[in-house]
N, C-alpha and C positions, 0 to 999 in steps of 0.2 A: 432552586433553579428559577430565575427571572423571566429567562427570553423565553419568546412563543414556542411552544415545540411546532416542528413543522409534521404535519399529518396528509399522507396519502391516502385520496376517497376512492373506492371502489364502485360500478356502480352505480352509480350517481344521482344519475335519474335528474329529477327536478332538483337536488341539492337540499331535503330536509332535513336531514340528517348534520351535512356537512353546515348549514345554515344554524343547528344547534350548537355545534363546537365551535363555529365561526362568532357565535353572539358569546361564547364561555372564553373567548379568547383564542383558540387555536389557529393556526394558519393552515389554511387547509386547501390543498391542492388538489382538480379534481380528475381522476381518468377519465380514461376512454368509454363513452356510452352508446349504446345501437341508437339511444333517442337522439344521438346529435351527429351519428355517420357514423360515431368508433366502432374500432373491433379488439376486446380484451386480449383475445387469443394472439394476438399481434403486439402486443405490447409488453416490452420490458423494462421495469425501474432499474435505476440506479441500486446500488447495494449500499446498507448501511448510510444514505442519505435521511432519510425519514426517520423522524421520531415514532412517529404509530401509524397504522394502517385502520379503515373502518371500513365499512359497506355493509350490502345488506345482496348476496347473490338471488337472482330474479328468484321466485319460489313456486312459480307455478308446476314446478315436476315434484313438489313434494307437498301439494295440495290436494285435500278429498276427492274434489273434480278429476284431476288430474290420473288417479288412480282409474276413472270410470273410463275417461278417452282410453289410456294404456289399452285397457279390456279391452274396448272396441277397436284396436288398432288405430286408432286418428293419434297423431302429430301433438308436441307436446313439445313445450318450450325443456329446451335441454337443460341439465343439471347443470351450473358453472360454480357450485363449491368447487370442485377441481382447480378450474382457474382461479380461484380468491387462495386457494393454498398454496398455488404454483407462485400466484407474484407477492406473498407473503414470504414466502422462501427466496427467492428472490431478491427483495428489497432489505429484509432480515432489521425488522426494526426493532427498537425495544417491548413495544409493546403490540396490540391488535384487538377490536372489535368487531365481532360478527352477528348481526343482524336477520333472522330468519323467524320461519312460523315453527309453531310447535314441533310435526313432523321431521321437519329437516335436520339429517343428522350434523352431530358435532363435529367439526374437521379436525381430524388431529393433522397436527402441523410439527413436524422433527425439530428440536431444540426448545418448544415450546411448552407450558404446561397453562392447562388451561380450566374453568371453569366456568361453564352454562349457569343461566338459571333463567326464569320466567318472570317476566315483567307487565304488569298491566298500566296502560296508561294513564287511567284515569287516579291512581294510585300517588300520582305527580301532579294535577293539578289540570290532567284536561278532561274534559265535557263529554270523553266516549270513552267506552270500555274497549282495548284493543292489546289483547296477549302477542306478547310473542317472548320469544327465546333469545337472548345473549349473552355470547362467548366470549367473555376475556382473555386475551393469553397472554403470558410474557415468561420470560423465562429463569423466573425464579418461584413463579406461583403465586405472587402477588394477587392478594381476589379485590374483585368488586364489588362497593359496597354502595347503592343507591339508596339515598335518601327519601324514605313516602313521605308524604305530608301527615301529621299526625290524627288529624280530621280529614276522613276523605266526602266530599260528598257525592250523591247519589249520579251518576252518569243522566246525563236530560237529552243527551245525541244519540244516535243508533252509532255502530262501528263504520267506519267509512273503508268501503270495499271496491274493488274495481268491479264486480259483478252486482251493481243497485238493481237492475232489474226486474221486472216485475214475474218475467218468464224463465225458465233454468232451460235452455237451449240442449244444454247437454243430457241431465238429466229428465227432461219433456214432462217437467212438472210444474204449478209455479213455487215461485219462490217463500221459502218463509224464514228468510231473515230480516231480520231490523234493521239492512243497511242506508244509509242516508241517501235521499233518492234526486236530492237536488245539488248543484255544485258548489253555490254561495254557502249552504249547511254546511257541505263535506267540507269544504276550506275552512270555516270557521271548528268547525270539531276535531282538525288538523292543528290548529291553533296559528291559522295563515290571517289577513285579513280578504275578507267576502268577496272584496273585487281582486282576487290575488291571480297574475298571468290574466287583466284586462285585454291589454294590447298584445296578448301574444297570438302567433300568426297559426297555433294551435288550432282543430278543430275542438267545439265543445267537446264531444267525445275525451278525443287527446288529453283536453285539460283536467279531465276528473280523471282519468287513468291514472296520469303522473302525479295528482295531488293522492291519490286513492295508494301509490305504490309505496309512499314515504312514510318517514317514521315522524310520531302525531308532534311536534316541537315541543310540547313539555317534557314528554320523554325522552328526547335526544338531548335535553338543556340536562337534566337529571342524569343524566348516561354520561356526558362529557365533565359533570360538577364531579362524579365518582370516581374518573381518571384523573382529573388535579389530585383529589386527596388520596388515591390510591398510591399515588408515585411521587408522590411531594412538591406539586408544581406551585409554586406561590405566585406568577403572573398575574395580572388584575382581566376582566372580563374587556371585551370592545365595548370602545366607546359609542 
């Protein structure tokens, strides 16, 4: 198969993700995000339009924190696997990737068969240690097969978190992770370059959240090289 498949992004966010399958080649179109007005829950694709579907549903309801507010009755960004299943069902494309932390459970999605597994990024060529879990599905069971680099070397970044802080507000202790506590680091350990979102109308804050929520670019370039060879796509990458 030559031409681009065309790829519906979930999600979105800053677009790291979708900026990995965008550099591998894919054309990739992006939904509706709360960071730029959208609302998922409002939105329905076309059916059978899209080649595959990605995203990564927000994860803080399936976060250790998250657990601690629950207890205390405080507010909790909502679970929206739901909705990445509903407009996967929906759209009914050939294939799909799901992006989340360890925690969060695997969607099963009807007509689809699917396979998890745990990916570290640094394992692909970037500069931080940053696990997470994904899902492939399609509907013949087709797996995914990511490629590590054979030599990995030793991570020199902390993980880039949206909680860098020096205080755990929630837990009222401080903090003792290794996350990268500046923004120009976090971008570059993202595998962005250091002045990335200069002129955006963002506050600092904003800007490390949304570089902090994405998936690290060598990871997603390594996720997106795994669906070419998973499905047989012989496209050449963007120019």
């Amino acid at each position: 198969m030559s031409e681009r498949p065309l790829v519906l992004s979930l999600f979105p966010g800053i677009g790291l993700l979708d900026m990995a399958f965008e550099e591998e080649g894919f054309c990739v179109v992006r939904g509706p995000d709360v960071l730029w007005g959208g609302d998922v829950h409002r939105f329905h694709p076309p059916a059978a339009r899209f080649d595959g579907v990605i995203g990564g549903p927000p994860c803080k309801w399936w976060s250790s924190a998250a657990n601690i507010a629950k207890a205390r009755g405080q507010n909790v960004q909502p679970d929206l696997i739901p909705e990445y299943i509903r407009v996967v069902q929906e759209a009914q494309p050939q294939w799909w990737v799901m992006e989340n932390v360890r925690g969060a459970p695997v969607p099963e999605i009807p007509g689809y068969r699917h396979h998890p597994q745990m990916l570290d990024a640094a394992a692909f060529g970037s500069i931080q240690r940053r696990v997470r879990r994904i899902t492939f599905g399609t509907r013949d069971g087709t797996r995914l097969r990511p490629i590590p680099e054979a030599l990995t070397a030793v991570p020199y970044m902390g993980t880039v978190t949206t909680g860098q802080q020096r205080w755990d507000a929630l837990r009222q202790r401080p903090r003792s992770t290794a996350s990268v506590a500046n923004y120009p680091d976090a971008c570059e350990a993202q595998g962005l370059p250091r002045d990335f979102l200069e002129d955006s109308p963002l506050t600092a804050r904003g800007k490390y959240t949304v570089v902090a929520n994405g998936v690290p670019l060598p990871m997603g370039r390594a996720i997106a090289r795994a669906v070419k060879a998973a499905l047989g796509y012989d496209f050449q990458e963007a120019a």
